[in-house]
N, C-alpha and C positions, 0 to 999 in steps of 0.2 A: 443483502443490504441491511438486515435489520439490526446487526451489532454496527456496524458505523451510525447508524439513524438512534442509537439506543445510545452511543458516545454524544451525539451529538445535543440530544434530548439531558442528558445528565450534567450539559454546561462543558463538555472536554475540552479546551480550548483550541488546539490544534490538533485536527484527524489528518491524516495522511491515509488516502486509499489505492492500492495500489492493483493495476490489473491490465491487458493490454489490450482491451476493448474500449474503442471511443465511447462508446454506448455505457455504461458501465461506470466509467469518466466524468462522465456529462450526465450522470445520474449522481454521482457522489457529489459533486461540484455546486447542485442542485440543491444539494442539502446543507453546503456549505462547509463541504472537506476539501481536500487538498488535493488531487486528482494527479499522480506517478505512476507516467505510462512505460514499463520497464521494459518495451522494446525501443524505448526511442535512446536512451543509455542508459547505463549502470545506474540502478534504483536507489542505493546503496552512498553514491556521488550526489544522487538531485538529492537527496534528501538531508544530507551531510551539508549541501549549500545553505540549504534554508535553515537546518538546526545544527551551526559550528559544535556548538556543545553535544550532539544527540540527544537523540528521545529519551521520557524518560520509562516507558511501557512499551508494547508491541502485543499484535493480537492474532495471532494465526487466524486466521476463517476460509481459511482456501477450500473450497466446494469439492476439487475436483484435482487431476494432475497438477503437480508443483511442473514448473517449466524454465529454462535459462533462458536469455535475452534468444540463443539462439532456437529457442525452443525443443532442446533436447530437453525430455525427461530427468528429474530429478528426486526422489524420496524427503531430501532432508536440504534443499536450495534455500525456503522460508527460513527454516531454523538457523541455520551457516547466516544468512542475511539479517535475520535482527541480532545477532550476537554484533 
């Protein structure tokens, strides 16, 4: 959490955190980011709602295995996804 908490801190205006841990969630949310839980659909669509224009950054921080909706493994999912 400490790069979303360190956007947050620096004035970012919209964070968007994405993970598929309610916990996780409901910690970002806490902080006052935008909480995209990328098993509930395509992370890629919710986030496209809210930002018709897109983003104008993106922040890899993935701790651990990248993963698809369906939870297959993936190397380069993040990447393919903020493009």
């Amino acid at each position: 959490m400490p790069v979303k908490h360190s956007a947050v801190l620096r004035g970012t205006p919209r964070i968007y955190v994405i993970d598929r841990y309610q916990q996780s969630l409901d910690l970002a949310a806490s902080i006052g980011a935008i909480p995209i839980n990328y098993n509930v659909s395509d992370l890629v669509q919710q986030i496209m709602a809210l930002e018709p224009k897109s983003v104008n950054r993106a922040v890899d921080a993935v701790g651990m295995e990248q993963q698809h909706m369906n939870c297959t493994l993936s190397g380069t999912i993040v990447l393919q996804q903020a493009m």
